[in-house]
Every structure is written in structure tokens, then in C-alpha cells.
N, C-alpha and C positions, 0 to 999 in steps of 0.2 A: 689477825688471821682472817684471811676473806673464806666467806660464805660461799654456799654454793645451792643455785637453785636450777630449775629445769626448765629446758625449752625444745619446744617440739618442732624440728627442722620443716615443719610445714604450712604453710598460712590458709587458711579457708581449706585445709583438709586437700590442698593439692600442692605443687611444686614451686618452688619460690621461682621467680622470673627477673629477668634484670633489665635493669632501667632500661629506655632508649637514649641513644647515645652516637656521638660522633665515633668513626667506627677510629682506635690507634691505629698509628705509624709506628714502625719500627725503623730506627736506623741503627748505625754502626761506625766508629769512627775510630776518634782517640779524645784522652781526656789529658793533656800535655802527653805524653811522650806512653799513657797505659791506655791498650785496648778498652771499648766501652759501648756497651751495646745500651741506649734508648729509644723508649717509647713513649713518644706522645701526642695525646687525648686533646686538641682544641677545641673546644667546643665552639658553637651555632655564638655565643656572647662574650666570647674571648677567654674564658677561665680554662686554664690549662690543670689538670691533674695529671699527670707523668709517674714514670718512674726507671732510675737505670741498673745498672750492675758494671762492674771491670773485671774483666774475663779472668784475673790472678784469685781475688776473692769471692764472686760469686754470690753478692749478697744483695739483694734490690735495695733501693735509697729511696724513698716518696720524696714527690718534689710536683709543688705547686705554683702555679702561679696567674697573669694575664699577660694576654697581646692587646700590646697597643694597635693605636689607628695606622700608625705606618709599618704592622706588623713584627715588629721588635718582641721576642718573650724574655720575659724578667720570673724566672722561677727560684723558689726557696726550698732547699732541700729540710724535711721533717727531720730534724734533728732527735725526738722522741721516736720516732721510727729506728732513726739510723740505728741510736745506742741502747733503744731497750732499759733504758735506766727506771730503777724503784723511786718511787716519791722521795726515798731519801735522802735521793744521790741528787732533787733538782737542781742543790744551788751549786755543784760543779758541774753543771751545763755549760756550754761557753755561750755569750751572750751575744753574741753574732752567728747564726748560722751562716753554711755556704748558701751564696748566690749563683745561681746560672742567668747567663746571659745571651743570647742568640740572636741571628740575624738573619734572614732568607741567603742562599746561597745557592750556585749552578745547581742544575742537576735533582732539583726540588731538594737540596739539602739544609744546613744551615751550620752555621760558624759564629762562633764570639769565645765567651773564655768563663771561668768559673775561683769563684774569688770569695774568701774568707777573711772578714775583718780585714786589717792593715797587711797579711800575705800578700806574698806574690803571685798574682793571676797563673790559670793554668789556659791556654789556648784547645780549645774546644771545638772539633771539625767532624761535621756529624754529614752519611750519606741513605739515603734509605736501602734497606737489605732487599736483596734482589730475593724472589721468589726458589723457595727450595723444590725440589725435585722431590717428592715423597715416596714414590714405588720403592725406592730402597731403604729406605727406614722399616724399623722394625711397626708392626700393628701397634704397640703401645705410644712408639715416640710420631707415628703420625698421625693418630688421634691428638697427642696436645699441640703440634704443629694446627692445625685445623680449631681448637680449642683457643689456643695464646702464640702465634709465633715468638713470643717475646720471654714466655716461660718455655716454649720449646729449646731456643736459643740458653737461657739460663742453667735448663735441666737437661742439657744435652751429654754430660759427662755422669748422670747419674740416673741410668736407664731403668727400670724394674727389671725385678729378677723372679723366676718361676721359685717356690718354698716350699711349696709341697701339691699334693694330687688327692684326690678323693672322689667317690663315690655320694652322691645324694639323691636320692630315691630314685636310683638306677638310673642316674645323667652322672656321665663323666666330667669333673669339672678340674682345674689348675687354677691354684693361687696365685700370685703376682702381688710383690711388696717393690712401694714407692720406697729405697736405702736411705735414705735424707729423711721424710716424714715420718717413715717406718709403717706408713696402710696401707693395706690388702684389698685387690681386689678379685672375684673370682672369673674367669673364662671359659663358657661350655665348649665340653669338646664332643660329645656326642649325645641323641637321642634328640636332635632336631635336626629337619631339612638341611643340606650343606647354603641353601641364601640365607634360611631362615640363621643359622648359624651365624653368620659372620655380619649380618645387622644386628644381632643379638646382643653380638661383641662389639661390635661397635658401639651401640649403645652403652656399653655396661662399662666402657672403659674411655666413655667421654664421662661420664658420669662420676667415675673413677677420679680424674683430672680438674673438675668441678669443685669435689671434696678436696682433694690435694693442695688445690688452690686455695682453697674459703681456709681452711686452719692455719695456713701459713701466713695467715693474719695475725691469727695469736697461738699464745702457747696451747695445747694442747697434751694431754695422754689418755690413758685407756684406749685407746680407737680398735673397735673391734668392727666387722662386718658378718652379720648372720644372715645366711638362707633361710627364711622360714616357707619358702614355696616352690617348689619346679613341678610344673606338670607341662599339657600338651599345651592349655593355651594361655595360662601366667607364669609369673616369674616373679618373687617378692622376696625382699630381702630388704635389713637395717642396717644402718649408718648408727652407730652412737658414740662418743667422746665427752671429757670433760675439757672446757674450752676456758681462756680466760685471755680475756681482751684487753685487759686492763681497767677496769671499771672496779666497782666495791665488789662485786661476787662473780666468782666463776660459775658457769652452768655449767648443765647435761646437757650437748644438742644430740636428738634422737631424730635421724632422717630417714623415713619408710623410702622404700622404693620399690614401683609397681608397673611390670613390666607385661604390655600383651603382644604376645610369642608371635602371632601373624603379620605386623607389621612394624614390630619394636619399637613403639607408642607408648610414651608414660602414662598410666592412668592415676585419677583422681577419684575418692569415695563417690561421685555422683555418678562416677561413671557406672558402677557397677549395684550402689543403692541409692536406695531415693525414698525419705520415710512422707514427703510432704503431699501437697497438690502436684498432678501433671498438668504441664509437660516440664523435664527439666530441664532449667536453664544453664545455656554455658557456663564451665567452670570460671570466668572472669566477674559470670552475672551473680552468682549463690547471693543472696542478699544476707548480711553479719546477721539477722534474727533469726537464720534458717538455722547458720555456725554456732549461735550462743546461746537458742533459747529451745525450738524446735526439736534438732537433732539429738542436744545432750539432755532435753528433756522425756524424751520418748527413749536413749538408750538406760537411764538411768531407772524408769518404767520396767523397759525389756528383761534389764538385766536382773529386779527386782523380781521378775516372774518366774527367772530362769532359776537365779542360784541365790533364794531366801536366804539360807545361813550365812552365806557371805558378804551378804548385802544388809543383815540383820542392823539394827542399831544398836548401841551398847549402854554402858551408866557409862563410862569413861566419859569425860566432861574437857579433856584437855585439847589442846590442840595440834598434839601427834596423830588422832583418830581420823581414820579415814570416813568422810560421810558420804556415799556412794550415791545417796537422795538429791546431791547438791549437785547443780548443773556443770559450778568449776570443777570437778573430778573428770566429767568426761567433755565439757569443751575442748574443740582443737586436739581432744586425745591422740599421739601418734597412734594409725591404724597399719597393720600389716595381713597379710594373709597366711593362712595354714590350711594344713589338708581339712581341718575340721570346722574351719570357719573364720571370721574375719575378729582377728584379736585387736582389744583398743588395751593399750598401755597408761593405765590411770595416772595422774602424774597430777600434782599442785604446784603452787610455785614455794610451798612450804618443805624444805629440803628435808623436814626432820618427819613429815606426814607420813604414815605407811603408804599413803598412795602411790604407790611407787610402782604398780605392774607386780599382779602375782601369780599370772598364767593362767589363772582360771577365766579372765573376762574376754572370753570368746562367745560369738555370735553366731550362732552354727548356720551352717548353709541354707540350709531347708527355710528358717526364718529370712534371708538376704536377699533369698529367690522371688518372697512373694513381696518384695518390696524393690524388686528392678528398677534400675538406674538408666542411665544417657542408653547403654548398650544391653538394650534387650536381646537380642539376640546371640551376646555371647554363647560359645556352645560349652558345655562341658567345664565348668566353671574348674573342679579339681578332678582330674585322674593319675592315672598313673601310667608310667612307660612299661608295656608290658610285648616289645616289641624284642627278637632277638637281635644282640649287637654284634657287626663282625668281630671277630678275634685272631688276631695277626700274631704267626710264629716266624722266629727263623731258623733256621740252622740246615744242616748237609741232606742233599741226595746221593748216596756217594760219595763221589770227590768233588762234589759240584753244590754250591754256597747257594742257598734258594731263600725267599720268599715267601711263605703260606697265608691266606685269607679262607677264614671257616665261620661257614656262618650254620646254625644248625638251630631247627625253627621248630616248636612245641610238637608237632608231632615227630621227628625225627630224622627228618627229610634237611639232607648236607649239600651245600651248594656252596665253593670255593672256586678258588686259585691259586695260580704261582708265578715264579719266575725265578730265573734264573740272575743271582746278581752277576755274573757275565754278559749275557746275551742280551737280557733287560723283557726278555720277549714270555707273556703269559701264556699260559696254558689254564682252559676251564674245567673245573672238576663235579662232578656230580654223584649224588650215591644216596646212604641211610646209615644212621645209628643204630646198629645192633643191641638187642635189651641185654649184652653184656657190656656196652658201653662202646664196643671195636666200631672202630669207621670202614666201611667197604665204600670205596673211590671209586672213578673209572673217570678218564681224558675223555673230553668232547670235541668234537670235531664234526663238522658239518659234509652228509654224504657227498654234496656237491664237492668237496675239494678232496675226495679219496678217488685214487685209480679205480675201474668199473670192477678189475678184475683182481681189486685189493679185499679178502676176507680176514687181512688178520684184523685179530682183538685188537682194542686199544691197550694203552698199558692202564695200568691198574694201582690204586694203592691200597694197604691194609694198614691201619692204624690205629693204637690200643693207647692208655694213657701214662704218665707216666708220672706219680704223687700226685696225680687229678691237676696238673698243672701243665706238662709237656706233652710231646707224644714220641713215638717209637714204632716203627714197624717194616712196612717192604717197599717198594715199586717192580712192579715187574710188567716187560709189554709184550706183544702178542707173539714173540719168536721164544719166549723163555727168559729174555736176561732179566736180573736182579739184580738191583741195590738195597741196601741199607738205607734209613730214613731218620733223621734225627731232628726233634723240633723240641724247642723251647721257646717260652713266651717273649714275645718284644716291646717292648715299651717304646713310645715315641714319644720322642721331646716338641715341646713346641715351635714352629721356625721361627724366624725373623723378619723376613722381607714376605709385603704386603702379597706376594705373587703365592709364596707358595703357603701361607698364612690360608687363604682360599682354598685352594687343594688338600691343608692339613683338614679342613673343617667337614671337606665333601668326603674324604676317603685319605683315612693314613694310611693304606695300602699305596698307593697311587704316589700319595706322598714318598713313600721311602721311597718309593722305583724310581721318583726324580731329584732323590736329594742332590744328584749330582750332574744335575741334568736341568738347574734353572731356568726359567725364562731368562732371555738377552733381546735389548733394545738393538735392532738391525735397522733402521729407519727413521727420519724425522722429516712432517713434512705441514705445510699449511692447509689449511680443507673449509674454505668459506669462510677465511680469515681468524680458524681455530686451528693452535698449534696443536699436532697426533703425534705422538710415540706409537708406532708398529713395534710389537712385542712375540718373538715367537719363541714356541717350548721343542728345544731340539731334537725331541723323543718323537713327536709324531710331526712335526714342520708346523703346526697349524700357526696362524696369528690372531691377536688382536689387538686392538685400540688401546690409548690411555690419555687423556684428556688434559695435555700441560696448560693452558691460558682458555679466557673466555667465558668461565666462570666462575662463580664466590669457590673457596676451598673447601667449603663443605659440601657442596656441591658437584664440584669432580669427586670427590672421595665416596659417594653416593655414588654416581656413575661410572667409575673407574671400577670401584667391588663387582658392579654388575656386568664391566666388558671382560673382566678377569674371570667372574664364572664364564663367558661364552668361549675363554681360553678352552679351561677344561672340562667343557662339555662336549665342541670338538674333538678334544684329546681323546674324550672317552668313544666317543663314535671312531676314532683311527684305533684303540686299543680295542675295542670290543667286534672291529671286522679282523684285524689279525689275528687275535686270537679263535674267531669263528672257523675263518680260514686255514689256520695252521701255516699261518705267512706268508701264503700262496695268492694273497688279493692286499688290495690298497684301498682303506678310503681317506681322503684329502678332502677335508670339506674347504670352502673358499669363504676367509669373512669378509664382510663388506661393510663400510658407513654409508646408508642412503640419505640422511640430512641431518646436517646439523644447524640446530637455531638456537635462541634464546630460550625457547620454552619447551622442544622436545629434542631427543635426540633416537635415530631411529635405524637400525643396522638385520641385518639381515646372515646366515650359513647358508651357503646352497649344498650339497651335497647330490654327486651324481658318480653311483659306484655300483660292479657289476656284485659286492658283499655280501648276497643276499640269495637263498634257495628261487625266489622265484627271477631269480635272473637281474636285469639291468633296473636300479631302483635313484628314482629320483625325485627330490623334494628339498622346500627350503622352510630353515625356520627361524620367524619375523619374529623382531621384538622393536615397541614403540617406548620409550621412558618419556616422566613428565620429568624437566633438566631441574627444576626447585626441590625435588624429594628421591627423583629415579623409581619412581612408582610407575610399572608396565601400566600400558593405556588400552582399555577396550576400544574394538568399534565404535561400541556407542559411545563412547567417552567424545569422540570426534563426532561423528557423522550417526544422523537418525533422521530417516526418511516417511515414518510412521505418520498417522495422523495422532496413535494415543501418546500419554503423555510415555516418556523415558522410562523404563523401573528403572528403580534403585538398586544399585551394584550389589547390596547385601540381600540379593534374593535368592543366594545360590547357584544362578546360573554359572556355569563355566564361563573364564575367560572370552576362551575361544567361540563362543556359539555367540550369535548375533541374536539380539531379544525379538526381532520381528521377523516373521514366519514367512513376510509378501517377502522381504529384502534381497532372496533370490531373483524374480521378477521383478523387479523395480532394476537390478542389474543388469539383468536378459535385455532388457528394453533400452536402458542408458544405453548401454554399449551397440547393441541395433542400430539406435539411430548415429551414435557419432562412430562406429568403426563398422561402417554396412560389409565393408569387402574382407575382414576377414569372422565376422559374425555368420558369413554364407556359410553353408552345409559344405560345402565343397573346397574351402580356403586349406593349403595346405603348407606344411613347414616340413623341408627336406624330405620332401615325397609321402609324407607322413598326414592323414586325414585329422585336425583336430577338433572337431564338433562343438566347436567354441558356443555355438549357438543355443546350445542342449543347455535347460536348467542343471543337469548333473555336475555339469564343468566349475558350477559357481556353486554348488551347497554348500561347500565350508571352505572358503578360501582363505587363501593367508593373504596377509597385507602388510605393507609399510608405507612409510612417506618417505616422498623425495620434493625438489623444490615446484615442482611440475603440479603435484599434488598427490593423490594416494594411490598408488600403484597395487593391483590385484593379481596374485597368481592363482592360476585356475588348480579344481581338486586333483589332488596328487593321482598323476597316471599310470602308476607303476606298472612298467612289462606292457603298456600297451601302445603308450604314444611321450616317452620322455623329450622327444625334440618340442613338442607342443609347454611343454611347462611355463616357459621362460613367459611367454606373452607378453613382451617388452611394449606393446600398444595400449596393454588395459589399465589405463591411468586415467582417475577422475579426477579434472583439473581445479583447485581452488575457488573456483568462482563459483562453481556449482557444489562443491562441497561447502562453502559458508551459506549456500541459501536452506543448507539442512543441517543446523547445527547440533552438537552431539550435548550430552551431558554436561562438559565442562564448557560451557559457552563462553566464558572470560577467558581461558585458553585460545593466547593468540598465534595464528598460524602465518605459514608465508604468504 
């Protein structure tokens, strides 16, 4: 009977990381006459580790080998792989494994044949698998696309499925189990930003595919996944199973995982403590005496201060006892986070030791705080959401199938919507919670788009509850007529396709009104030698981008999440004038890609609509990404014209505001001397005066890059001078922007 001892899924208290390595191929072929998809690893010195599958059984084969000097692979498929067989069963092993044999072929393929003992060879015609199209895959199956094309391809008939829904400390979350390994992962669906959302998820469910992978090595059960953190700015939660690889004893592997909500960044204990000398070094530098002698000698200290009885020593002389004084107890300890502090999971490699985690060995915050890590400035290490979340009903107005979003905020101040599933077209509500609980409504509408000589009411709703679950009540509009009102709660499932996956994340109100109403690929085209999918969402016409070729797949997948929010964030500027409006105006924003390179990619909405109480309103909004992560880029990121040095981006400043105060006038003046004739007082566009020359024009500009170099639009003129915005001349050409380089100065430009 094998043993079983513990290990803790983390080395140096941070995240395992994997080799470097020659990145796989995937090809596709046949293995005599049965479909067969492989993959393989040549390395830099010729040793080939591979492995394939045949689309009938679905089961990988390891299979190793070398290339020779004329490029020939001679691979052996793992026979203890293939059959999983007990020490018992070795000597009915066959003593010939299969051989593969290959040869370069057209098409960067290769061919040869695959042959066992004195059998008859199987001919073997292998081509590489052409790049998938991911926008239609579901968010789970193109995260492993991105992770393994090769387990994608594998695990493509057996998708995760949603098991159940729950609540944890007021974040709505969905579970998701891999059918074949049987783990779970969990999916935030509400109670963060809709970006922060869906890198959240991204993250959580690469991470997900990680694990799925790693135990499909060996046998495995128990696999549980627990939350022990949601707040505003972490996110912690365990991995833990009993694993057996085949060795004398199965472990525990117990995997923390430590999530920070502002950029969906793994962190590591240094990040957040730090018990030694400053400053701290990167998590690759922690030197093993920090890990083995330092940290679990000063927690063993702590926790001896904190919780004597527990930490007491005993007569017990055996060695089941936990000795809490001894530094292997907390070496390497799995750490996780909780509302009340940072828990280490005591663990030996003695399976029968009580040290096993007893819930008490937390490290409360107030002690963690005065021993800051990499990230001193984290804010607000644990809170809580204590924000109101909308609540989506559906049922009748009438005879007419509606919509409702209610959101109703501590003081009791209601601010909704609707629509009609006919028309598709909202209407915004406003009103109060009554201290008997009734909602008194009323339609909004903007006086701008009512007749001068129109006084009636709006219509009105009154709504009362109904088993504190639904509601019940009237509508009635300013001539007298009445309907009936029937709402009960809606549940939404979660989508599929990566498009409205984004939409679910930002607003599942939004979401239902387009379930049937997806984005559709209307175009394909090339753009500085990168293939674009134009994507537009039939509801309000707008478009955007999607990134097919030109960069690694993690990398569109990054950038593609981000050109999908600019879908529906347009969207939402065409649903929030119509509704303003009462259907009577349009806004069409226009997207645009201003350059695409290897290291940024940078797009632009204009937006020019008369939407708006104070009349004709125009402005655009720029967004710069770095193409390696899709991290939006500051000004100063590029360009800094100062003589002090750069601050550092974690200084709070906003985005949008430029850190140097001259940087208005240092513009005034660029633009003077290279655009003197429409810098004059007097220069004008479509009869239209635009004072280009005035510091006011440039206080807070927006900007992007084009190949030209970085193009500036002046501050938004609304109602006074919209023909002036465009300023299609105010572009600071690359020459003179690399002699004032910004923050990321290894960031290479056109």
C-alpha cells in the first residue's frame, strides 16, 4: 500500500514556472488509414519529446526521441505511459515498443511510417494544423486554445460545463467543471469593473487549464477548489488533490493562488510581506536561507506570540506531534489569504503528523501591514463589496414581454430600465423606495426631444413586492391609460462566444437585449501586413476590430478582450442617446485602428451627435495598448519633455492627465513653430474660428499614434467649434518624439 505525503504546489512561496523551451508544433494527419493529431517539441540539440492522440480514442501517447544530422526523427512511443500498467503487470509488457519514424515533407510537414516489432508498418502523413479562428469558441475552450493548441484539439468534444452558481461575500460567482478530470473552476460574474472582469476570467481560467493539465499526468482524486478571498483588490483561492505519479507514495498537492483585481497579476508572499532586510528582491532572487531559515523562523516566533496554547509543547515524545518551534512546520508552508489574515497551512512531509492545517494559523493583517512587501502601496488589502448590484426582472407590461434593470442604492434612491422584447428599444426609469417598500417610477426623457407645447406627464410606474422576490403593480402615462405589471427574477446563463462573454461581464441586462442580436464578421481585410476581422453588433451598427495574424495567441487574446470592450462601449453610447432621446436622435460612433506595430496597437471612437441638451457634441476616445500584455499606455509612457526625472505611474495620477504642468506650452510652442499658418489667431475650418493657438485648446488632449508619429486632438469644443476638433495637422513626428523619451524607453516605436 503506497503512502502518502504532502506537497505544497509552490516553490519559494511563489508560482511554479516552466522551463524554456522550443515552443511545439502541432500537426494533423493520418496514422495508416486513422485520423491523428501530433505534437512536436524539437529542441535547440535534437531531443524530441512529443506526444500524439487518434481522434476515435482520444488518449495522448508520449513518445520520445532524436533528429538526426540529416534531419530524420526516430521516436519511441512510452509504453508505461500508453498502458498505465502496476509494477505487476511489467513482465507482460511487449518488449518492443512502437517506433515512429519521419521524414521533412512539403509544406513544412513530414511523413515516414510507424512500426512495432516484426508488424506491418503503418504509413504516417503528418501536416501542421492551420491556425484556429478563436472569437467563436466558447471563453473556456479559448483560453486552452491559447494555453495548448494540442489539448485544445484533444479536449475539444469535452467542453466544461456551468454546476452550479453562488454568492461569496457578495461577488456573484459560476462554477465550471472540466467532465473528463471532474475540476472546477470558479467565474466572477459580478462586483468588479466589466475589464477588470474578463481579465479576471481570463486569468482564473488559464489557470484552471494549467491544473487540468498538470494532473493528467497522474492519477488523481479529492480535487476540491476553495475561495478563501474576494474583495476589491485580491482574490485567493486553493487548489488541493491527492496525486500519484507513480512513484512509492502519492501526495497532497495544495496550490494557493493569489490574485491582484487591478491587473490580474499572480502574486507571490514577497509581494505583499517582507519579514527581512529592504529592499526586496525579485521573486526569482528570494535567496533558499530567506525560504528556509529567516521567514519560517520568525513565523514560528509570531505565531508562538500570537496563539501560546496552540503552539505550547507537550510530554507526547512521538512523532505524530506537531512541533510548531521547528522551522520544517512552516517552511515552504502553503499560504492563502482570508478576510482576517494571511493563513499558512502547516504541513510536514510526515503524513501521519497533526501538522496538517488547523485553521487557527493565521497571521492577522495589522501584523502583515508593518512588515510590507514588493507592493507597498497596495490599497485596502481586504474590504468588502458593499456596492448595490443591478437586478434584472422579466415578465409582462400588458401584453407586451419586457425587460426590467433595478438598481436601488442605500439611501433608496431607484434608477432602472427596460425594454421591450419586441422593439428591443429602452426606456430609463427613475424614482424612490418608499419606507413601505413600493417603488414610485417615472420615464425619462430629455426636455430637448419633447414638443414645446407637450405638458403631459410622463408615464409612471408603481411597484410593490411580491414574496420579497418579484414585483407586481401598474404603469400608467400622462393621458390616463393603464397596464398591469408583472416581474419575476431572471437568471442569466452564461454565454459562449468570446463576444458576448464581454457583454455578459459588463451588463447582463445588455446581454439579454442582444442574445439574439450577436456580433457578425461583415469584413476581412489586411492593415500593415495584419490580418482584421471588422465585427459589428446589429443592434446599434457600431464596429470593431479583431486581431487574426501577427501576433503570439496570447497576445491577440489580450488585445482582441480589449477591442471587444470598445464594441460595447460604443454600443452603449448608441443605447444611452436613444434612450435619452426617446428615439428621436442617433449616435454612430466611428471606430478606427490608427497603427498597428509589433509593440503597440492604437485605435481610436469619434463620436459627433446632436444627443445632447446642450446641442451638437463632439469628441473622440483614444486608447494606446502595449501588443506584449494590452496594457493602455500613458503619455508619459511614450513621450516626456521635462527636465525632472519621470514619476512613477503608481503615484495615483490619472491616466489621462500628463505629469508635467510646462507640457501645455512646450506644445503651444512645437506646434508654433512647425504649423505657423494654422497656429495664427485667425486660421479657420469651415468658417469656423479655432484658436488653436490658445493654451486652453491643448490642456487635456487626447492622443494616439499613427505611423506619422503621435497625433493630438485639441480639448473637446463642444457647442462651440466641432469642425475645429479633428486637427488632422497636430502630429508630433517620431524623430522628435524619440529625442524625448517617455517611461518605457525599450519600447520600440515606428
Amino acid at each position: 500500500m503506497k503512502s502518502i505525503c504532502f506537497i505544497a504546489g509552490i516553490l519559494g512561496m511563489g508560482l511554479l514556472s516552466a522551463s524554456v523551451q522550443a515552443t511545439p508544433v502541432v500537426y494533423n494527419g493520418t496514422l495508416g488509414t486513422t485520423p491523428v493529431v501530433m505534437e512536436l517539441d524539437v529542441n535547440v540539440d535534437g531531443r524530441v519529446e512529443s506526444r500524439y492522440f487518434t481522434t476515435p480514442e482520444r488518449v495522448t501517447h508520449h513518445i520520445n526521441g532524436q533528429r538526426s544530422k540529416q534531419g530524420q526523427l526516430t521516436l519511441n512511443v512510452d509504453v508505461d505511459a500508453l498502458e498505465n500498467d502496476d509494477e505487476a503487470d511489467a513482465e507482460a509488457k511487449p518488449t518492443n515498443s512502437p517506433v515512429i519514424t519521419l521524414q521533412p515533407a512539403d509544406n513544412n510537414g513530414w511523413q515516414g511510417e510507424w512500426r512495432q516489432g516484426q508488424g506491418a508498418p503503418l504509413t504516417v502523413v503528418l501536416s501542421p494544423v492551420a491556425p484556429i479562428a478563436t472569437a467563436g469558441l466558447s471563453p473556456f475552450m479559448q483560453s486552452l486554445y491559447q494555453v495548448s493548441p494540442y489539448d485544445y484539439l484533444l479536449r475539444a468534444t469535452a467542453e466544461p460545463v456551468m454546476v452550479k452558481q453562488g454568492v461569496v461575500n457578495g461577488y456573484n460567482v459560476e462554477w465550471w467543471q472540466e467532465p473528463n478530470a471532474k475540476i472546477s473552476m470558479f467565474q466572477l460574474t459580478s462586483g468588479y469593473p466589466a475589464e477588470r472582469l474578463v481579465a479576471l476570467n481570463t486569468a482564473l481560467r488559464d489557470s484552471f487549464w494549467r491544473t487540468v493539465l498538470a494532473v493528467a499526468q497522474c492519477e488523481h482524486s479529492d480535487d476540491k477548489v476553495k475561495i478563501s478571498l474576494l474583495s476589491e483588490t485580491l482574490i485567493s483561492y486553493v487548489v488541493s488533490d491527492v496525486r500519484d505519479c507513480g512513484g512509492a507514495h502519492s501526495y497532497m498537492d495544495v496550490s494557493p493562488h493569489i490574485l491582484q483585481v487591478s491587473n490580474a497579476s499572480w502574486l507571490t508572499l514577497s509581494d505583499l510581506m517582507w519579514v527581512d532586510t529592504s529592499p526586496v528582491p525579485d521573486a526569482s532572487a528570494i535567496p533558499d536561507a530567506y525560504l528556509q531559515d529567516t521567514l519560517p523562523t520568525w513565523l514560528a516566533a509570531e505565531f508562538a506570540r500570537l496563539y501560546p496554547k496552540q503552539t505550547a509543547a507537550t510530554d507526547d515524545e512521538s512523532d505524530d506531534v506537531c512541533d510548531y518551534s521547528s522551522t520544517e512546520v512552516w517552511a515552504n508552508a502553503p499560504w492563502s489569504l482570508t478576510p482576517k489574515g494571511v493563513y499558512f497551512q502547516t504541513m510536514t512531509s510526515n503524513f501521519t503528523s497533526l501538522c496538517k492545517g488547523s485553521g487557527w494559523e493565521i497571521l492577522p493583517w495589522d501584523i502583515v501591514k508593518q512588515h510590507p512587501g514588493r507592493l507597498k502601496d497596495l490599497p485596502g488589502v481586504v474590504t468588502t463589496s458593499d456596492h448595490a448590484e443591478p437586478q434584472l426582472f422579466s415578465g409582462t407590461l400588458g401584453d407586451d414581454s419586457i425587460v426590467l434593470e433595478l438598481n436601488i442604492d442605500a439611501k433608496n434612491s431607484v434608477a432602472g430600465r427596460y425594454f421591450s422584447t419586441r422593439t428591443l428599444h429602452d426606456r430609463e426609469l427613475s424614482g424612490d423606495r418608499h419606507t413601505d417598500g413600493q417603488l414610485a417610477l417615472s420615464e425619462v426623457i430629455s426636455q430637448k426631444y419633447r414638443d414645446e407645447d407637450d405638458d403631459t406627464e410622463l408615464p409612471e410606474l408603481t411597484l410593490h413586492t411580491v414574496d420579497n422576490q418579484g414585483w407586481q403593480g401598474e404603469w400608467r402615462d400622462g393621458k390616463g391609460k393603464t397596464a398591469k405589471v408583472m416581474l419575476h427574477p431572471l437568471s442569466v446563463t452564461a454565454p459562449s462566444s468570446v463576444f458576448m462573454q464581454s457583454l455578459y461581464a459588463r451588463s447582463h441586462y445588455d446581454y439579454v437585449r442582444n442574445q439574439k442580436a450577436e456580433p457578425r464578421q461583415v469584413k476581412k481585410e489586411v492593415i500593415n501586413g495584419y490580418e482584421v476581422e471588422w465585427w459589428q453588433d446589429p443592434l446599434s451598427n457600431v464596429l470593431t476590430a479583431q486581431l487574426v495574424s501577427g501576433y503570439t495567441p496570447e497576445q491577440r487574446a489580450r488585445l482582441n478582450a480589449k477591442l471587444i470592450d470598445s464594441l460595447w462601449e460604443q454600443a452603449a453610447l448608441f443605447q444611452r442617446c436613444e434612450m435619452f432621446s426617446n428615439g428621436k436622435d442617433v449616435l454612430s460612433p466611428e471606430f478606427s485602428l490608427r497603427l498597428l506595430s509589433p509593440s503597440v496597437v492604437s485605435y481610436t471612437i469619434d463620436v459627433d451627435t446632436m444627443c445632447a441638451d446642450v446641442g451638437r457634441e463632439v469628441y473622440t476616445r483614444a486608447s494606446t495598448l502595449r501588443s506584449s500584455d494590452a496594457k493602455p499606455l500613458t503619455l508619459a509612457d511614450i513621450l516626456w519633455v521635462a527636465e525632472s526625472p519621470i514619476p512613477d505611474q503608481t503615484t495615483g495620477t490619472k491616466d489621462s492627465q500628463y505629469l508635467d504642468e510646462n507640457f501645455t506650452d512646450w506644445l503651444v510652442e512645437l506646434f508654433s513653430k512647425r504649423y505657423p499658418k494654422q497656429m495664427r489667431d485667425d486660421f479657420q475650418v469651415d468658417g469656423e474660428t479655432c484658436s488653436y493657438g490658445e493654451s486652453a485648446s491643448w490642456g487635456a488632449p487626447e492622443w494616439y499614434l499613427t505611423p506619422q508619429g503621435i497625433h493630438f486632438l485639441p480639448e473637446a469644443m463642444t457647442g462651440l467649434a466641432p469642425e475645429c476638433h479633428n486637427a488632422d495637422w497636430a502630429v508630433i513626428p517620431w524623430d522628435i518624439v524619440k529625442q524625448h523619451p517617455g517611461r518605457l524607453k525599450d519600447l520600440p516605436l515606428p
